[in-house]
C-alpha positions as CSV (number, residue, x, y, z in Angstrom):
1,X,0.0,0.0,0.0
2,X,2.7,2.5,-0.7
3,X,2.9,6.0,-2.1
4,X,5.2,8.7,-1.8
5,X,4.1,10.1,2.3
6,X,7.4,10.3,3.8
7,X,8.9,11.1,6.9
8,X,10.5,14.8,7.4
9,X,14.1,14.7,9.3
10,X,11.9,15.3,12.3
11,X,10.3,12.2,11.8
12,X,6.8,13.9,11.1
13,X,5.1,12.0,8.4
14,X,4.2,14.5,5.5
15,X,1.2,13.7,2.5
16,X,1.6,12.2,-0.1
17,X,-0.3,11.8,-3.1
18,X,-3.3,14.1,-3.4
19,X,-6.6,12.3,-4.2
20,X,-9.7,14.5,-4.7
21,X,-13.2,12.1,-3.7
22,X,-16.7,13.0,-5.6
23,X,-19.8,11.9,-3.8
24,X,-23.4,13.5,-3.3
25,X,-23.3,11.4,0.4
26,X,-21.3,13.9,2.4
27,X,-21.1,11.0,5.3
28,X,-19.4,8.3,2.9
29,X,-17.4,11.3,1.2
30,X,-16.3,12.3,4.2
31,X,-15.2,9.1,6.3
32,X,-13.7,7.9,2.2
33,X,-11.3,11.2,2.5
34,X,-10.5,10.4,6.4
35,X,-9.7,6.7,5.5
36,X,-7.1,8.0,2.7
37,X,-5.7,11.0,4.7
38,X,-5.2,8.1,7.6
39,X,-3.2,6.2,4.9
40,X,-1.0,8.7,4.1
41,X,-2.6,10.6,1.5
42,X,-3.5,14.3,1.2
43,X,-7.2,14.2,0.5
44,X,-9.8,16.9,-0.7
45,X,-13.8,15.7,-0.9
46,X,-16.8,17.6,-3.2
47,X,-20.4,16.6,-3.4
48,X,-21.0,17.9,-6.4
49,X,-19.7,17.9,-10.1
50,X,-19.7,21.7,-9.4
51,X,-17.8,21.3,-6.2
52,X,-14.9,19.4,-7.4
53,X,-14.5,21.7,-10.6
54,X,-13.7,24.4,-8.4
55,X,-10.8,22.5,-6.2
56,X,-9.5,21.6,-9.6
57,X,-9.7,25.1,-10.2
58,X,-7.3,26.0,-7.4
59,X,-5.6,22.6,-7.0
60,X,-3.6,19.9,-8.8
61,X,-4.6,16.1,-8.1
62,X,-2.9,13.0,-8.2
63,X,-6.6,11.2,-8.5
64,X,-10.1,11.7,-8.5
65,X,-12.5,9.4,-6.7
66,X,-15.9,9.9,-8.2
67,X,-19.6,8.4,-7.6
68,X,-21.4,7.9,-10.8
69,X,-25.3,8.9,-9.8
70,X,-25.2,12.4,-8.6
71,X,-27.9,14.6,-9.0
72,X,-27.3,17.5,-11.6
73,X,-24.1,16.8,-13.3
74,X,-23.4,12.7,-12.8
75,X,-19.6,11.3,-12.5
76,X,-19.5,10.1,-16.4
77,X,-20.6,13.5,-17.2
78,X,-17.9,14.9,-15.1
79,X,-15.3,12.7,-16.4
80,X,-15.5,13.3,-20.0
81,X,-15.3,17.0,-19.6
82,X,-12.0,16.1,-17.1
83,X,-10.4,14.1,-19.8
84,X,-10.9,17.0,-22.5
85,X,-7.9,18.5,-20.7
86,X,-6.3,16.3,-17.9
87,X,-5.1,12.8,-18.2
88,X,-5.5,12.4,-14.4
89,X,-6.3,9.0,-13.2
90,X,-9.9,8.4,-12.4
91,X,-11.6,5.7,-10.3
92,X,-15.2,5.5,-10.2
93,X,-17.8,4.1,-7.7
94,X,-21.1,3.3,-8.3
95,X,-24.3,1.4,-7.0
96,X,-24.5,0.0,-10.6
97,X,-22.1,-2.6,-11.0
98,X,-23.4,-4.3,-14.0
99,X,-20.8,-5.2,-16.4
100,X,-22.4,-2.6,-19.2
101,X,-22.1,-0.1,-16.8
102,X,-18.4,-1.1,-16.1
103,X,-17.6,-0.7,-19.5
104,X,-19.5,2.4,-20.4
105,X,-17.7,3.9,-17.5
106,X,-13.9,2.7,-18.8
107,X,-14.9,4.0,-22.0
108,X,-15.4,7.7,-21.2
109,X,-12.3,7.8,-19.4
110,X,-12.5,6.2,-16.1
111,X,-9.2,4.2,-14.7
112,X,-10.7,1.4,-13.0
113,X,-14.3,0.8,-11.3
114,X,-15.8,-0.3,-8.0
115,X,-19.0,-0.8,-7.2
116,X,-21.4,0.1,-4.0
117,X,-20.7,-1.1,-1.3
118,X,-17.0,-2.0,-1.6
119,X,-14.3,-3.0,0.6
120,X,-12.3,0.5,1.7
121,X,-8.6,-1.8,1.7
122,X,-9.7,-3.0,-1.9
123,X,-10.3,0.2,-2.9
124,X,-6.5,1.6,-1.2
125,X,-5.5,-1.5,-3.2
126,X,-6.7,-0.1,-6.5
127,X,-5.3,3.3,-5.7
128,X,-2.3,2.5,-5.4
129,X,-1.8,0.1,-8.6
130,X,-3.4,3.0,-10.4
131,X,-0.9,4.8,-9.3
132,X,1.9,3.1,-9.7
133,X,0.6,2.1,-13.4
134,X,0.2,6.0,-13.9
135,X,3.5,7.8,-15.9
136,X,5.0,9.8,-13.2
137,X,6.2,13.4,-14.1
138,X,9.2,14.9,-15.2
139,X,11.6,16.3,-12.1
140,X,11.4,19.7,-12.0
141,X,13.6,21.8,-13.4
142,X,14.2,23.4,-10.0
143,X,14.6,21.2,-7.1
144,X,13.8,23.3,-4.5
145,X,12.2,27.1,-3.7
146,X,14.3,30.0,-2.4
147,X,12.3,32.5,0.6
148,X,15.2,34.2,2.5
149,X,17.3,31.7,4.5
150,X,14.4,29.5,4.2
151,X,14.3,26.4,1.2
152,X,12.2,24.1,0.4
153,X,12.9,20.6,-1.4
154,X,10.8,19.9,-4.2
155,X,11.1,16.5,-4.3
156,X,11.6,15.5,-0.6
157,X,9.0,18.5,0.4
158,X,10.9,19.5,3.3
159,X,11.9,22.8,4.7
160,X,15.3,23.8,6.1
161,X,16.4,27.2,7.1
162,X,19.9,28.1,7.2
163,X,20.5,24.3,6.7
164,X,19.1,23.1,9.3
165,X,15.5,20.8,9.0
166,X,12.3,23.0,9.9
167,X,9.2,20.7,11.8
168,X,6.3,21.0,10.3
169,X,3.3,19.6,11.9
170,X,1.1,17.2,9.3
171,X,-1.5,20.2,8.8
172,X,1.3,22.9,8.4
173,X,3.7,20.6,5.5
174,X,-0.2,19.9,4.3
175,X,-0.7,23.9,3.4
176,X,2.7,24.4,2.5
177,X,2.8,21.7,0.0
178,X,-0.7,23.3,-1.6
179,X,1.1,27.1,-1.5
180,X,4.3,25.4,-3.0
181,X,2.1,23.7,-5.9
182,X,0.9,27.4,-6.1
183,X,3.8,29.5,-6.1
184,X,3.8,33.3,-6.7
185,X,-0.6,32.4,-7.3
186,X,-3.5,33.8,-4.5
187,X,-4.9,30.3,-3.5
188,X,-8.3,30.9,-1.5
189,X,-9.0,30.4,2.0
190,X,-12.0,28.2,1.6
191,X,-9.8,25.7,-1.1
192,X,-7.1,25.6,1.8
193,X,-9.7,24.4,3.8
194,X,-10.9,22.3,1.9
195,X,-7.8,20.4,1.1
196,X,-6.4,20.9,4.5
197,X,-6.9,18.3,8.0
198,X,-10.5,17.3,8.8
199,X,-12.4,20.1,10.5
200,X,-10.4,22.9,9.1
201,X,-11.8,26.2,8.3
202,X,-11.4,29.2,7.3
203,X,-10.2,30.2,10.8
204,X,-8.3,27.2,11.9
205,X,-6.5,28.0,8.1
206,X,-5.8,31.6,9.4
207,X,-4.3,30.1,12.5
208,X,-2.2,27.5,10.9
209,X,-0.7,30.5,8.4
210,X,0.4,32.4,11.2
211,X,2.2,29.5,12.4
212,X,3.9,29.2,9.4
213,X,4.7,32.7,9.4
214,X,6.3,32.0,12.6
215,X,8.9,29.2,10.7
216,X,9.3,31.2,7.8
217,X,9.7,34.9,8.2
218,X,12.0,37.2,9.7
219,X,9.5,39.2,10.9
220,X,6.0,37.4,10.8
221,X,4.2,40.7,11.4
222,X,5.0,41.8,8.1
223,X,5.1,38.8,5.9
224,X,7.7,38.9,3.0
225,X,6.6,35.7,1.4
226,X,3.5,34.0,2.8
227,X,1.5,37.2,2.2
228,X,-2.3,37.9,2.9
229,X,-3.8,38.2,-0.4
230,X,-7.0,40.6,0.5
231,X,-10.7,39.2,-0.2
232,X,-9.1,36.0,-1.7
233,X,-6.4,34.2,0.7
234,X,-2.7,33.4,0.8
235,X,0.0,33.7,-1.5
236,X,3.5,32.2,-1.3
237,X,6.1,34.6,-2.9
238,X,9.4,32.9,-3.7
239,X,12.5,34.6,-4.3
């Protein structure tokens, strides 16, 4: 059941892959994104075609989870507009299981298929192997971001200042991964929430970005690079 969360040199565990879930029943979409975030994954959840358009709006995912019957816009609906632009992998759930319905799902796009009710370690099973089937992308060009003394390493997504590791809590590396992924781009308060621990909002985000503020700036008061972006949210400025 691997995938790339790894430990920090403080031995806090950060996310890994990011995995956006698409259901219309907010309890199974929210105990689907607990059970991933629990396995190590970062995980954002919609209930609504309309909902996850706008967290792919302001975020990039590794995966997308997505129910088939929702009402208004329903998941093959949603995938074929995602694969006009986005070769992202795609696993679909679904009460209707029959093997027309399988098919008719794999041929607009979808990954793999599960139907309702399924086993939640089958379905981290099938993560995964989609995963690790899916073409990873190129290393970035630069391997890490410059902010004053602080850096932080693309690849490893850690933060050191002046050498020397920085601890991050798991909600703090969380947000700064998102900002990262975001660089020198306003990235709202409600899509940090949304992407950020269970039971974060808007306030808990404003909280968590003054913590930051704490690691990263010289003086926190007046933020050089994890500014306040007025009426929007937070931007991360890099040198």
């Amino acid at each position: 059941m691997a995938n790339d969360a790894t430990k920090n040199d403080a031995g806090v565990k950060e996310p890994g892959h990011h995995v956006l879930v698409v259901d219309d029943d907010p309890r199974l979409c929210k105990l689907l994104a607990r059970f991933l975030k629990d396995n190590g994954f970062m995980a954002s959840a919609a209930q609504s075609a309309a909902e996850a358009r706008r967290h792919m709006g302001g975020l990039r995912f590794d995966l997308m989870v997505v129910d088939r019957m929702m009402p208004g816009e329903d998941g093959i609906s949603l995938i074929k507009s995602v694969r006009k632009s986005s070769d992202m992998p795609i696993l679909m759930l679904t009460a209707m299981g029959e093997s027309e319905h399988r098919i008719q799902g794999l041929e607009h796009g979808a990954d793999d298929y599960m139907a309702k009710p399924f086993e939640p370690r089958e379905l981290l099973l099938r993560v995964n192997s989609i995963l690790r089937r899916t073409p990873q992308p190129d290393e970035p060009a630069r391997l890490e971001l410059k902010f004053g003394p602080c850096r932080y390493d693309l690849a490893r997504h850690q933060l050191s200042q002046d050498g020397e590791a920085v601890h991050l809590t798991v909600s703090e590396a969380a947000l700064l991964r998102i900002l990262v992924d975001h660089v020198n781009e306003p990235v709202d308060r409600m899509v940090l929430a949304a992407a950020a621990e269970e039971g974060s909002n808007p306030r808990t985000i404003d909280v968590q970005i003054t913590r930051l503020r704490r690691k990263l700036e010289a003086d926190p008061r007046q933020p050089s690079y994890l500014q306040t972006v007025r009426g929007t949210g937070y931007l991360l400025r890099a040198d």
